[in-house]
Backbone bond lengths (Angstrom), bond angles and torsions (degrees), N, CA, C in turn:
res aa  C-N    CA-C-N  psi(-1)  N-CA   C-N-CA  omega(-1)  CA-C   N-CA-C  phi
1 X - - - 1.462 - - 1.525 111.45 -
2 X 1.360 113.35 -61.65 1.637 111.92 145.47 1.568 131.61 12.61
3 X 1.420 84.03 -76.95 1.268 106.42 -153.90 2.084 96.09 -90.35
4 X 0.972 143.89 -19.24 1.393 160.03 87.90 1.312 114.47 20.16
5 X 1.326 119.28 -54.88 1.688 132.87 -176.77 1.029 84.00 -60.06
6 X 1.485 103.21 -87.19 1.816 117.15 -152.00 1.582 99.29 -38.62
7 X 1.433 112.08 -64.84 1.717 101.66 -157.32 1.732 108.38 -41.81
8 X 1.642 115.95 -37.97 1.182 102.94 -170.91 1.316 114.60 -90.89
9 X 1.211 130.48 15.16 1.571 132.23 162.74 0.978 119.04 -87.94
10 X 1.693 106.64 -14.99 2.007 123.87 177.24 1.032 97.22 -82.92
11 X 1.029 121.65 -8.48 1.492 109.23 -158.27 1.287 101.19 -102.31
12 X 1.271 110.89 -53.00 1.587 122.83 -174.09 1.603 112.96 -71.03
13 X 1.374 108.62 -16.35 1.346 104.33 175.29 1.609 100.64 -92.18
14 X 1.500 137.56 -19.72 1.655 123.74 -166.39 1.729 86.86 -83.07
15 X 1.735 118.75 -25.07 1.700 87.34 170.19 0.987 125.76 -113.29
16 X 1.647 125.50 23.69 1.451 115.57 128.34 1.423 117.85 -45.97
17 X 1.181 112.70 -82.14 1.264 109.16 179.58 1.622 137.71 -42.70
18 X 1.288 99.09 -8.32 1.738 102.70 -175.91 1.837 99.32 -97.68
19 X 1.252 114.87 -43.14 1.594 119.82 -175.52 1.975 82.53 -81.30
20 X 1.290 164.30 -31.45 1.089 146.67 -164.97 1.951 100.05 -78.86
21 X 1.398 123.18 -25.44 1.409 121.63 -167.02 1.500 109.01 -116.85
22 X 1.764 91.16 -10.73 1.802 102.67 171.67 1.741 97.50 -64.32
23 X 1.536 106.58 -59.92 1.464 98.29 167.54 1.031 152.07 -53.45
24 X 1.365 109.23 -1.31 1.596 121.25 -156.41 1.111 147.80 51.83
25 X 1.577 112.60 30.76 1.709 132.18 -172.57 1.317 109.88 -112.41
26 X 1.300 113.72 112.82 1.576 117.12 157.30 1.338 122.77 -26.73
27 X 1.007 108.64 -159.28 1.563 133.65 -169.61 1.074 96.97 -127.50
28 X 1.266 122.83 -50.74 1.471 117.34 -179.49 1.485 117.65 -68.45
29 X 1.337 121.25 -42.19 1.193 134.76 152.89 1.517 118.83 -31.62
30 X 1.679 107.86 -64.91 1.676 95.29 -174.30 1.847 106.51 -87.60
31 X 1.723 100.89 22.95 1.474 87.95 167.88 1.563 92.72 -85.93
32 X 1.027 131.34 -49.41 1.450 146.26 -167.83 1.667 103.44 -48.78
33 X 1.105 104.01 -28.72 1.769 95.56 -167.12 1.566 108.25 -105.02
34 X 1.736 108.51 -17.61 1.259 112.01 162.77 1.327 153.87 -70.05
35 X 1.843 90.30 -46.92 1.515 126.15 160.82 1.673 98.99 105.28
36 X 1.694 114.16 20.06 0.966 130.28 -169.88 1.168 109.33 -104.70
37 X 1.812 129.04 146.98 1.549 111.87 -160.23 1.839 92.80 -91.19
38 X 1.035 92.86 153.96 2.013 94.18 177.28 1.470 111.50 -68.43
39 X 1.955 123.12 -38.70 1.147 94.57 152.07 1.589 148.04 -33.83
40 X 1.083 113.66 -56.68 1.748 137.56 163.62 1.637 93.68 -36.24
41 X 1.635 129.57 -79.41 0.802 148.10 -158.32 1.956 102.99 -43.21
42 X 1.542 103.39 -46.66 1.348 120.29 -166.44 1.573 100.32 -68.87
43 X 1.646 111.29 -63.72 1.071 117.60 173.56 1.397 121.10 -25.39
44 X 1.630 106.01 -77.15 1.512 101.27 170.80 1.456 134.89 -38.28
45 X 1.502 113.38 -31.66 1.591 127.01 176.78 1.515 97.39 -69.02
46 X 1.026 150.01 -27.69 1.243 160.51 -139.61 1.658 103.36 -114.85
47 X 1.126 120.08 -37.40 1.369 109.65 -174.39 1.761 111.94 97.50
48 X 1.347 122.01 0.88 1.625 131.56 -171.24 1.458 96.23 -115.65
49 X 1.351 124.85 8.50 1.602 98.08 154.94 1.873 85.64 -153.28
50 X 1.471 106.55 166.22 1.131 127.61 175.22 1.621 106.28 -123.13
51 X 1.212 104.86 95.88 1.588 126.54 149.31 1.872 124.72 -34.07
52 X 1.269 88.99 112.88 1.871 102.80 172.42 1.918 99.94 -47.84
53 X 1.652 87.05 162.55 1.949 92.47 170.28 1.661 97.40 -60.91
54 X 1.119 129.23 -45.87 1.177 132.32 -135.55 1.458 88.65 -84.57
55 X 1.487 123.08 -59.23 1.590 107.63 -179.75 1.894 121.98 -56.62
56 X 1.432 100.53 -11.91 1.634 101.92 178.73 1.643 104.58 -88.84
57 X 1.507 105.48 -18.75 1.790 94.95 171.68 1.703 104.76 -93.51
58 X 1.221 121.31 -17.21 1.842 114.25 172.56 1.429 103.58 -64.90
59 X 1.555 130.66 -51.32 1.471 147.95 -164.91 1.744 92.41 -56.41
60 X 1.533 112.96 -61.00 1.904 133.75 -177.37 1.814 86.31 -34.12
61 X 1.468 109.62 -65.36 1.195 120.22 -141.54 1.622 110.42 -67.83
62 X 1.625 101.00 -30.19 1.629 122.32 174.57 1.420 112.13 -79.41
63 X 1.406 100.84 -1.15 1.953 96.65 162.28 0.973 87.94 -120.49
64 X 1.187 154.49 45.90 1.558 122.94 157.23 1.575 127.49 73.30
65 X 1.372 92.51 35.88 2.041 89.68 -145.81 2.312 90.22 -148.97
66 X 0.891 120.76 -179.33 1.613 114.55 -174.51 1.530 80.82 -154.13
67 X 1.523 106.72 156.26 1.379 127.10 -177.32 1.689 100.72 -101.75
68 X 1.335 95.46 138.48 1.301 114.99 169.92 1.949 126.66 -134.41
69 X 1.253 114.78 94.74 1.098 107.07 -175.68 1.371 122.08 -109.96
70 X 1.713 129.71 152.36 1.350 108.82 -132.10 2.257 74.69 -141.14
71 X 1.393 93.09 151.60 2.028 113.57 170.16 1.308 91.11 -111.38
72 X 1.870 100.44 123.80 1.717 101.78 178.73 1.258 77.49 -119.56
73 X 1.267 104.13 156.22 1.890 114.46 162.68 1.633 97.96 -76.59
74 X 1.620 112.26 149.63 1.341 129.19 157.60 1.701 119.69 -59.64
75 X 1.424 102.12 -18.49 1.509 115.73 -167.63 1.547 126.52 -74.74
């Protein structure tokens, strides 16, 4: 299960980061539009901190974009 976490936090963080540079906005930038410090911002890109729902819908909101997270059955 562990090992489950991580892959999907890698995961979810390479497309933050791919739709954040698809757009062409810094870090420093979507600290500015978030109110979020760019450290924090970096961290999370990095995999050394894990981000609340609420900072992944401020980050959504600093691209132009709304968070949507979804319960699939395993089945």
């Amino acid at each position: 299960l562990a090992d489950e976490q991580e892959r999907l936090k890698y995961v979810v963080m390479q497309e933050f980061v791919r739709l954040r540079k698809e757009k062409g906005i810094t870090q420093d930038e979507l600290s500015k539009r978030t109110g979020i410090a760019r450290p924090n911002i970096a961290r999370m890109e990095n995999g050394s901190y894990n981000p609340t729902i609420e900072m992944m819908a401020r980050l959504a909101d600093g691209l132009d974009m709304h968070l949507e997270i979804k319960w699939v059955s395993n089945n």
